[in-house]
C-alpha positions as CSV (number, residue, x, y, z in Angstrom):
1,X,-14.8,-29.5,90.4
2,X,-13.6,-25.9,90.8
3,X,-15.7,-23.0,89.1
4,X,-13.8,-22.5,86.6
5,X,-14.0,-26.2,85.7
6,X,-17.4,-26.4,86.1
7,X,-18.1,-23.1,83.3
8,X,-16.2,-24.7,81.2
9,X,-18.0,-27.7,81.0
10,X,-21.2,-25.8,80.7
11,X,-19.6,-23.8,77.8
12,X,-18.9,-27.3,76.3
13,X,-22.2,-28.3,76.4
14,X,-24.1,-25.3,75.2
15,X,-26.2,-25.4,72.4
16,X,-24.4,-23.5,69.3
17,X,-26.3,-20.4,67.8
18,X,-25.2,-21.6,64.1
19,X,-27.4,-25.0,65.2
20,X,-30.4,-22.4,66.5
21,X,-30.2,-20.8,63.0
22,X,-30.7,-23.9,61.1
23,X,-33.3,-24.8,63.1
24,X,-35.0,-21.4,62.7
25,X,-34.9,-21.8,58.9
26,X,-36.4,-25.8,59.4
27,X,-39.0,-24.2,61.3
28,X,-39.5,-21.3,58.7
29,X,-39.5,-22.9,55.9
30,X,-42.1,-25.7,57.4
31,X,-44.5,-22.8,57.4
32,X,-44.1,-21.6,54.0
33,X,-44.5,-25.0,53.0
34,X,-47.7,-25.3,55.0
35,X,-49.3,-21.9,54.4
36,X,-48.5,-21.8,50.6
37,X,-46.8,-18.7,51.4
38,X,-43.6,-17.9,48.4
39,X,-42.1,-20.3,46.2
40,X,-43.8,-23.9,47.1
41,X,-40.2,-25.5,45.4
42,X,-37.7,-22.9,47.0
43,X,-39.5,-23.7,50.8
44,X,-39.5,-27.4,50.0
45,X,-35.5,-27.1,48.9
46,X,-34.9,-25.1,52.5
47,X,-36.9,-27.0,54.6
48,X,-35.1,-29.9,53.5
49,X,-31.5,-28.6,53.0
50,X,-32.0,-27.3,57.1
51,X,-34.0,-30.3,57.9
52,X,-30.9,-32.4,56.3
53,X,-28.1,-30.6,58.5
54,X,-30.1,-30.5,61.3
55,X,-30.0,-34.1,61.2
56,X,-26.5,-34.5,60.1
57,X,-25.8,-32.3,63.9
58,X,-27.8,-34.6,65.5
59,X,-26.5,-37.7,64.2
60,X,-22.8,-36.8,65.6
61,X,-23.8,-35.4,68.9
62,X,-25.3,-39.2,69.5
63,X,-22.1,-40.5,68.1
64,X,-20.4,-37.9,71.0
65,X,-22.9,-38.2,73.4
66,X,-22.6,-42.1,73.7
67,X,-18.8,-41.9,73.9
68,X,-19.3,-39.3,76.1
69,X,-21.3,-41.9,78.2
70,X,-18.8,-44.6,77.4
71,X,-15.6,-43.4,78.8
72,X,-14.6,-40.3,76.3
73,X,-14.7,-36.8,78.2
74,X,-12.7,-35.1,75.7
75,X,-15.4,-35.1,73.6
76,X,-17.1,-32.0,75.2
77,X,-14.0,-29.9,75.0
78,X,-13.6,-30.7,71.5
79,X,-17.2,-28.9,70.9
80,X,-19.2,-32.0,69.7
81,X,-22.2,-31.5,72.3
82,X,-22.7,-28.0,71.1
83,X,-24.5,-29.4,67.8
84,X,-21.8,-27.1,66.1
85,X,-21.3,-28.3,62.6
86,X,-18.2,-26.2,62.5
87,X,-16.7,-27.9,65.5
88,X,-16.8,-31.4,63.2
89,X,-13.6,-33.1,62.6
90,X,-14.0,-33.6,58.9
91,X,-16.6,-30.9,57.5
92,X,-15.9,-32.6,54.3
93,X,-17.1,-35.7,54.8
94,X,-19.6,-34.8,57.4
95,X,-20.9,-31.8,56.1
96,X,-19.9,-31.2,52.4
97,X,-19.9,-34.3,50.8
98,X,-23.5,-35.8,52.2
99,X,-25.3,-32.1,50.9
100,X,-23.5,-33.1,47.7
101,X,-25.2,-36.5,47.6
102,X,-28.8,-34.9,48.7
103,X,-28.3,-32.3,45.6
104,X,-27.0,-34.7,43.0
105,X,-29.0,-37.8,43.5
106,X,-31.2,-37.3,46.3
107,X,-29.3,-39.9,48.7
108,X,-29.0,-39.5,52.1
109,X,-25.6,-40.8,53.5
110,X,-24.2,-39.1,56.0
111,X,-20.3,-39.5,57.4
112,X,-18.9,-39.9,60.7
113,X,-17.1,-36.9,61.5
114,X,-16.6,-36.9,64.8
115,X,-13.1,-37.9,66.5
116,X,-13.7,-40.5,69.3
117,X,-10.4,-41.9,71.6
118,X,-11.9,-45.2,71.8
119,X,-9.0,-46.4,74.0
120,X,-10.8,-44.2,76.7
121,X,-14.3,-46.5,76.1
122,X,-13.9,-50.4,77.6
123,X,-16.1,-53.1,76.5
124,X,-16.9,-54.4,72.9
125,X,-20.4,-53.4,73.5
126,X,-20.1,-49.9,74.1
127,X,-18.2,-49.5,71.2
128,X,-20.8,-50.8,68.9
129,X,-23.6,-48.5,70.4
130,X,-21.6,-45.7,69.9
131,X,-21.2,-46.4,65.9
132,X,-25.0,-47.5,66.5
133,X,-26.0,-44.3,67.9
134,X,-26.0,-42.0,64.6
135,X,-27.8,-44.2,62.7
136,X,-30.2,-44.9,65.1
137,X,-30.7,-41.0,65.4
138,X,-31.5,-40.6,61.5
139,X,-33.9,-43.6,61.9
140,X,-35.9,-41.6,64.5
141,X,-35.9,-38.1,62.3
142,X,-37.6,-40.7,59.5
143,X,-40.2,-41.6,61.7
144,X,-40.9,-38.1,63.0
145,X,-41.5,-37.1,59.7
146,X,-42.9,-40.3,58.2
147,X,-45.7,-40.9,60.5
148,X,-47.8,-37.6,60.4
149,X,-47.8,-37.8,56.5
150,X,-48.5,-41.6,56.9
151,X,-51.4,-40.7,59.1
152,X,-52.6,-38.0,56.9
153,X,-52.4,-35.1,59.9
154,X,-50.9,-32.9,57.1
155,X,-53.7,-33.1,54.0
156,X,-55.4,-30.6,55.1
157,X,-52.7,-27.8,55.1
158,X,-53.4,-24.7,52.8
159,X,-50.3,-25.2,50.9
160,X,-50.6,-27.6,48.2
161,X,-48.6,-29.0,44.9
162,X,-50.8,-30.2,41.8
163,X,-49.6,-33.7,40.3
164,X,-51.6,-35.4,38.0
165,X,-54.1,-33.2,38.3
166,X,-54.8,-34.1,42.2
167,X,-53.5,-31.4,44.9
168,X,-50.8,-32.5,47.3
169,X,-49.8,-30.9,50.3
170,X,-46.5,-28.9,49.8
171,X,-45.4,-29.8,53.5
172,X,-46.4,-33.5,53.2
173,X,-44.2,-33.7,50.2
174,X,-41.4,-32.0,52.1
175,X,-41.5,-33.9,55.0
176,X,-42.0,-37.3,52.8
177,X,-39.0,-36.5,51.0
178,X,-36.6,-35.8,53.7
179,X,-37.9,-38.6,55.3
180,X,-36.7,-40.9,52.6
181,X,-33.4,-39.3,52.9
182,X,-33.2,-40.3,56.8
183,X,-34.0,-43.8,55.8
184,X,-31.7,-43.9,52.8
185,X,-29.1,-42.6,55.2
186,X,-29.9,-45.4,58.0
187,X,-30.1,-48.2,55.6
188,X,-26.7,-46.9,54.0
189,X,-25.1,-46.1,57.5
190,X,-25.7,-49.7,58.8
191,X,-24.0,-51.3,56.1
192,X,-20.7,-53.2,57.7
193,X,-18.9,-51.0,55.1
194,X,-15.3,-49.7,56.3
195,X,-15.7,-45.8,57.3
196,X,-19.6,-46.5,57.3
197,X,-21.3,-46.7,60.9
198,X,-22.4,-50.5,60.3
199,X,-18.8,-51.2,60.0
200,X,-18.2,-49.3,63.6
201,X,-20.8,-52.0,65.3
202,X,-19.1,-55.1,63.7
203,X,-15.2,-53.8,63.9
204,X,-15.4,-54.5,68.1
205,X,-15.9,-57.9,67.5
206,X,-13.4,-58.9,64.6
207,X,-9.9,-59.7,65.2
208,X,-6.8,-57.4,65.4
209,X,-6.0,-59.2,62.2
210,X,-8.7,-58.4,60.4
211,X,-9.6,-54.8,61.8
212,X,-5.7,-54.1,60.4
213,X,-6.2,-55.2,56.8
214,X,-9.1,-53.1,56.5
215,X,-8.1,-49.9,58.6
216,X,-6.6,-48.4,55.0
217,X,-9.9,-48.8,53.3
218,X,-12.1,-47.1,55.6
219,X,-11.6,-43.9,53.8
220,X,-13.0,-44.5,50.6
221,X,-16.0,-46.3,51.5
222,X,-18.7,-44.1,51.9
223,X,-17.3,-42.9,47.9
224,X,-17.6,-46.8,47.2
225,X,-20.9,-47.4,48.6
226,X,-22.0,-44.1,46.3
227,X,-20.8,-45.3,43.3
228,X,-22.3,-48.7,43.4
229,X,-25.6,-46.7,44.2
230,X,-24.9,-44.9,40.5
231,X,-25.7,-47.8,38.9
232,X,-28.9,-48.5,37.8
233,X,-29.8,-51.8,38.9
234,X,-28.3,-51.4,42.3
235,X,-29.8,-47.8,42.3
236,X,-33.2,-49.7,41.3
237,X,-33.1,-52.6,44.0
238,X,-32.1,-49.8,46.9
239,X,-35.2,-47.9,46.3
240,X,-37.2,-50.8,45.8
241,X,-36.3,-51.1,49.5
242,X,-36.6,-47.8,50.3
243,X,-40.0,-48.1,48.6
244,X,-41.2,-51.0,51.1
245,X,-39.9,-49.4,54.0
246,X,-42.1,-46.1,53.1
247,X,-45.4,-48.4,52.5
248,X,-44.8,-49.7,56.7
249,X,-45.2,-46.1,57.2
250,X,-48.5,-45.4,54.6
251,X,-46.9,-43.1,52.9
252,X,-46.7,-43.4,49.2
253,X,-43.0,-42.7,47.5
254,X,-44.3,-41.2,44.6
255,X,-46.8,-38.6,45.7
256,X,-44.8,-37.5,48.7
257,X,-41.0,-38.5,48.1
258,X,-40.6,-38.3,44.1
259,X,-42.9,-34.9,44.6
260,X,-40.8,-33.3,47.3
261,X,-37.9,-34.3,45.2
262,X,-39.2,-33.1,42.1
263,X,-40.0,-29.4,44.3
264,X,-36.9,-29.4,45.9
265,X,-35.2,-29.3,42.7
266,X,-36.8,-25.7,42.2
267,X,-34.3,-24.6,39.2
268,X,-35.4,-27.2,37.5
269,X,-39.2,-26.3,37.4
């Protein structure tokens, strides 16, 4: 590898300022929550809006970092390993349209963005892990938030919420909250939905028969998936789950994901 190659790929690879940023605010706005310092709802709605497209970065540098891994070296000089947001295929779906579903109706579901030549990656197997691999990155942002509100290592921050006349801490609710959104976003993601990440793990081992007849219908499935959620029994069995899968972690839904909701939602208080 000549010099010239080799800066190259180390410009390829180097973490983006705009992902620094959001991290900064994350960070931030995690202490506003905590201290009680400002607006309890406008930290809350910060923390988790950075949190969200922290998460959202994250998810597609595992989808590019496994191709990466698999066989796919364009995928550094397309930008993906810089955690660039910008540097996404389709902002729209990756970007725009999941902060639209967080704002609306407090779903998580984020899209695959990222362009991977998947002639350059051999074997069934390494195909699946790299539609696995963003899902499996939301599900570890859940449990990095989940577990210290499970285990109560944030009750006795300064920063609390009343709710039914009990105090709740401000940063418990934030992280409870965006923690339901990773999960919501993992369940979601796994479904063997056309366009959705689940589908990606299956799609390897169907036939060329079958993966043609869907191909046209990968585009509107994450919209399909969100307009079965808007109904109210299927909305109403999802967060049952969701609710169950909060419980493994001791934290209650309520108190720390319908109350971080409720703050992030700060034009509404």
């Amino acid at each position: 590898m000549s010099f010239a190659d080799a800066r190259a790929d180390r410009e390829h690879r180097r973490i983006s300022p705009v992902f620094w940023v959001l991290v900064a605010t994350m960070g931030t706005s995690a202490w506003a929550a905590w201290s009680g310092y400002g607006s309890g709802g406008f930290g809350v709605f910060l923390f988790v809006v950075s949190g969200w497209l922290v998460s959202l970065c994250l998810h597609e540098y595992g989808h590019a970092r496994t191709a990466l891994h698999g066989g796919d070296i364009t995928v550094g000089a397309k930008g993906y390993l810089t955690l660039n947001p910008f540097k996404y295929t389709h902002a729209l779906y990756s970007i725009v349209m999941p902060l639209v579903f967080v704002l609306l109706g407090g779903i998580g579901l984020p899209g695959g963005a990222v362009f991977i030549e998947r002639d350059r990656i051999r074997g069934r197997l390494k195909h699946s892990l790299v539609s696995a691999a963003g899902p499996l990155v939301n599900l570890a942002f859940a449990v990095v938030l989940l577990v210290p509100v499970g285990q109560g290592w944030l009750d006795s921050a300064p920063g609390t919420t009343q709710i039914d006349g009990y105090p709740v801490p401000t940063l418990a609710a934030a992280f409870g909250f965006l923690g339901l959104l990773q999960l919501s976003a993992t369940l979601l993601n796994l479904l063997p939905v056309p366009g959705l990440d689940g589908y990606g793990i299956v799609e390897p081992w169907l036939s060329y028969k079958t993966r043609a007849a869907v191909r046209p219908f990968a585009q509107f499935g994450m919209l399909a998936v969100f307009a079965l959620l808007w109904q109210p029994e299927v909305n109403r069995q999802f967060f049952d789950l969701l609710r169950s899968v909060m419980d493994l972690f001791g934290v209650n839904t309520y108190y720390f994901g319908a109350v971080g909701h409720d703050l992030f939602r700060f034009w509404n208080q």
